[in-house]
C-alpha positions, 0 to 999 in steps of 0.5 A, a space after each residue: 520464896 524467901 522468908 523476907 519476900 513472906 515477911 513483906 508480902 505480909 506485912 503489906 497484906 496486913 497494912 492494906 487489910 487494916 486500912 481497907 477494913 477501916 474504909 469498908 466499915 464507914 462504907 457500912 456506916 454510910 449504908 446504914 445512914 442510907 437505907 435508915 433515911 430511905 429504906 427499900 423505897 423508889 427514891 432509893 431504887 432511884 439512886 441506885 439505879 443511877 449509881 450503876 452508871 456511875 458510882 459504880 464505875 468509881 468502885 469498879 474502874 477507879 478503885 484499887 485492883 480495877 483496870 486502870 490502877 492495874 495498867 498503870 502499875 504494870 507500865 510504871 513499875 519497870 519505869 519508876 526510877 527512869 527519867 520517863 516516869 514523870 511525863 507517862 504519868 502525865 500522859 496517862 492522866 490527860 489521856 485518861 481524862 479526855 476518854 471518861 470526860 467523853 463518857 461523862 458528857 454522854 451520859 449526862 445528855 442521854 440520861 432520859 433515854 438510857 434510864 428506861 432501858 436500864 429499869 423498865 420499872 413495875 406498876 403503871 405508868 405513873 409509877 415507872 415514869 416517877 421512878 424514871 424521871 428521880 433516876 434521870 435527875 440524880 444520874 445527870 448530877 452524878 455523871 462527873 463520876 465516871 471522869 473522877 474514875 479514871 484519875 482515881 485509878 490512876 492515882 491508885 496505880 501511882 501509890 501502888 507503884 512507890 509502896 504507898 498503901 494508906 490513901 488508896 486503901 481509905 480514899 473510899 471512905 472519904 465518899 462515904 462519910 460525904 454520904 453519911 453528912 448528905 442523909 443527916 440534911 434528909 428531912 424526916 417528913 414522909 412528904 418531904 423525903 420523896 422530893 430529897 433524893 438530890 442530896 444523894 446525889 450530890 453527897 456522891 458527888 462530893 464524895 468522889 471529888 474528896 476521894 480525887 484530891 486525897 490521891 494527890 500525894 500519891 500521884 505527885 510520887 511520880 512528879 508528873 509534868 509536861 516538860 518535853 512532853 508532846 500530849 498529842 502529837 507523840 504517845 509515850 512508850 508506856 502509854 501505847 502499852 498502857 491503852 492496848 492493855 487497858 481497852 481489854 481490861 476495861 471491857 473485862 471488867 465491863 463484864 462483870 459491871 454489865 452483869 449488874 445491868 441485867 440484874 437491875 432490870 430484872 430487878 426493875 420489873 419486880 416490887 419497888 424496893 427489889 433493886 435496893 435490897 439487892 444492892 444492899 445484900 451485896 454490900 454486905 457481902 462485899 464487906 469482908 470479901 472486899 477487905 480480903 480481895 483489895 488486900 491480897 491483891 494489891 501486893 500479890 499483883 506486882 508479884 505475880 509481875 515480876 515472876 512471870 518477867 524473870 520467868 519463876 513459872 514454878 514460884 508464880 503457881 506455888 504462890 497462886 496456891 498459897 494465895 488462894 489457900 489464905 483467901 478461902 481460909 479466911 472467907 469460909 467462915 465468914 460465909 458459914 457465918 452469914 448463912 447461918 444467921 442472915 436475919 439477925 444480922 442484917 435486923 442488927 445493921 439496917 432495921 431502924 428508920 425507914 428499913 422495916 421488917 419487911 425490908 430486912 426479908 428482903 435482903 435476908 432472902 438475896 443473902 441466902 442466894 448470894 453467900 455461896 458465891 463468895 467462894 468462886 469469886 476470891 479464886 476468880 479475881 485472884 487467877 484474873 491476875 495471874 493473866 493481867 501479870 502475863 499483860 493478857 487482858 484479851 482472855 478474861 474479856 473473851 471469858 466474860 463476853 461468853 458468860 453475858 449470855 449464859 448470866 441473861 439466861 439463867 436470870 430470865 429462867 431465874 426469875 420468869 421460869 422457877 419464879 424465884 424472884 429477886 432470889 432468882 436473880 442472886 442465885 443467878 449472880 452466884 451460878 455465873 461465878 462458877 461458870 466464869 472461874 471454870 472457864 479460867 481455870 481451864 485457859 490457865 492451866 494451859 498457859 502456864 500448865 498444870 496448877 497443883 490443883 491437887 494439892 489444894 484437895 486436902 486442905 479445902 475439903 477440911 476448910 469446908 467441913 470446919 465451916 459447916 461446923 461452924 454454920 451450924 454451931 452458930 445457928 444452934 449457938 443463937 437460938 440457944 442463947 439469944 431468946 435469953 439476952 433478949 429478953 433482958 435487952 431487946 435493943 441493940 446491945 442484945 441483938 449485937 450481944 447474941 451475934 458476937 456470942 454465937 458468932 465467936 464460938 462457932 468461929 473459935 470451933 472453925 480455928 480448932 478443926 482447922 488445928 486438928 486439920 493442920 492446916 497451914 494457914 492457922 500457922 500464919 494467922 497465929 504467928 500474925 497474931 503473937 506479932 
């Protein structure tokens, strides 16, 4: 690769980290607004369960690196300067709306009878028809979501196209701060508060509006319009390949999103209040993971394109090595530090309002499970691409449609055999993320032929001792200092305070072992930062 691909790829890396970091943190403010109006109650489990039909596909389907943006780049970047681009665009937006509209109309008419089969619930009767009928009611409200989806990724699939990173990046944190105003109306009456989960719902649903209308200036890149363009009667030739590719890349992903369904209703049929310490421990999971992920393959994916067209097998797996060097250099020591100090942490973000103490061992307890499949899942996301830039979507779907199985079993043995419980079911997210990567690895190797796989040994077996280091530094480094800053500062400047000094030095301990180690990425990081 030449020193201005490297200088590019980075600098993109860098700009989308950066917007992308911007919008993950006001996701974490709308999470804290949330789980403070709320906490891990029934109102909340209720929103939740609603989002997984229906937020969760804005996430997942619409956002960047989902299957709509990912078909759309790979249709319209050997296009964009041709006189076509203007009516595939166009195509692809009717086509795309007429699809998640039938789907939006589904699901509002058949919320009552989904509901119950998603989350069986727990308790009597009357409990499990409450929490039915408060999911019923916000889900229906929400359902235009699953429409606003598919437009989003294919505003995202646009911008992407023309080098437009800031709207796709931070489209996301204009559903958040929507989020963020809907809590403030919460009223702060216990009896009052059960009877406002609308507020959520509706705060969703402006949100996803916003985040549709910021896409514009990207979408209008590719000047899109009717002229000479026959939306039913003649598919542009863009758009045949566009749905062929893009029916396997939604059911690929539909995988993974299925995974959530088998959580939630294991999780249903725990205590109330398991459902949303899940989701919550996720999030804060996908913090950094989505900052690192959205970031690396935004720009990494019409990379890989383009050497799988010009036939640069050679160069695609040097930069897959590289690739997944630079991500695990950066998660590991973001993961040794969540494992090190979970409760602290997450008593800093959340515990206030309704998020008490028992909340917080909630989600410390789905952490502890959760974190070690951080690991897994960069290298997973990361060779999926590598298939979507060969255009096969079929063999992640086949990946994942085998995994479904495997992920209903382990969380049943889980959850009713070890009776693990909600740790039960994030241990079983994590085992099912080693056994997907496993899966692709294998079916990649023998599409492109040996990975270099060997030379990933050295530098990951010294990234992952100078993470252990640092897990255990930080741990020792926090109940060492942090009973004396409390002690002066009980509040949250001295819990913030005793985390970013624990934190900070075992972070500067995992930066020295990998000097010593010489690893290659601190070259990078270090020439980032002088710049």
């Amino acid at each position: 690769m030449s020193t201005d691909k490297k200088q590019s790829l980075g600098k993109t890396f860098s700009l989308v980290a950066l917007l992308t970091s911007a919008s993950k943190f006001v996701g974490l403010a709308r999470d804290i607004f949330l789980t403070k109006s709320f906490g891990t109650s029934m109102v909340s489990d209720a929103f939740n369960f609603a989002t997984l039909f229906t937020g969760n596909i804005l996430v997942l389907f619409g956002g960047l690196g989902g299957p709509f943006h990912s078909s759309c780049v790979a249709v319209l970047t050997p296009r964009k300067d041709s006189g076509e681009c203007g009516r595939l665009t166009m195509q692809l937006l009717v086509w795309t709306a007429i699809i998640m509209g039938l789907i939006s109309i589904a699901v509002f008419f058949l919320a009552p009878y989904i509901v119950p089969l998603v989350a069986p619930g727990s308790g009597d009767i009357v409990q499990r028809e409450r929490l039915w009928q408060e999911t019923t009611s916000q889900l229906r409200i929400m359902s235009p979501l699953i429409l606003i989806a598919g437009l989003v990724g294919i505003g995202c699939g646009v911008s992407n196209t023309y080098n437009q990173f800031f709207w796709p990046s931070m489209a996301p944190a204009v559903a958040s701060i929507a989020m963020i105003i809907a809590c403030l109306f919460v009223d702060p009456d216990a009896a009052q508060r059960d009877k406002q989960g609308y507020l959520l719902a509706l705060g969703a649903l402006i949100g996803a509006i916003g985040q549709l209308l910021v896409q514009l200036p990207g979408m209008l890149k590719a000047t899109p319009t009717f002229k000479g363009l026959k939306v039913f009667a003649s598919l542009e030739p863009g758009t045949k390949e566009y749905l062929h590719m893009l029916w396997p890349a939604t059911i690929s992903t539909s995988i993974g999103y299925l995974y959530s369904f088998v959580d939630a209703f294991f999780a249903s049929t725990l205590q109330e209040g398991a459902w949303t310490g899940l989701i919550t421990a996720n999030r804060l999971v996908q913090l950094p993971l989505g900052v690192l992920l959205t970031a690396m393959l935004v720009p990494i994916l019409p990379r890989f394109t383009m050497q799988v067209a010009e036939g640069k097998i050679d160069d695609l797996k040097v930069e897959l090595r590289k690739s997944l060097n630079l991500l695990w250099f950066l998660a590991l020591p973001m993961s040794a530090i969540l494992l090190a100090v979970p409760t602290p942490i997450v008593r800093l973000l959340f515990e206030r309002g309704q998020f008490d103490a028992h909340s917080t061992a909630l989600v410390t307890v789905v952490l502890l499970y959760l974190v070690p499949s951080i690991f897994f899942y960069v290298a997973r996301d990361l060779i999926t691409r590598v298939f979507y830039a060969h255009k096969d979507s079929k063999t992640p779907y086949h990946v994942g449609l085998c995994a479904i199985g495997v992920k209903l079993l382990i969380t049943w043995l889980m959850v009713r055999q070890f009776n693990l419980g909600l740790g039960g079911v994030a241990l079983s997210t994590s085992l099912i993320t080693v056994f997907n990567l496993s899966l692709l690895s294998f079916f990649l190797r023998r599409k492109i032929g040996r990975l270099g796989a060997s030379k990933l040994v050295k530098p990951v077996a010294a990234m992952l001792f100078a993470s252990l280091a640092c897990a255990l530094s930080t741990a020792y480094l926090y109940r060492l200092t942090s009973p004396t800053i409390l002690q002066f500062n009980p509040g949250l400047l001295g819990q913030g305070l005793s985390l970013a000094l624990a934190a900070g030095l075992g972070g500067l301990i995992y930066l020295a072992l990998c000097y010593l180690f010489k690893i290659e990425e601190i070259n990078y990081l270090i020439k980032r930062l002088r710049k």
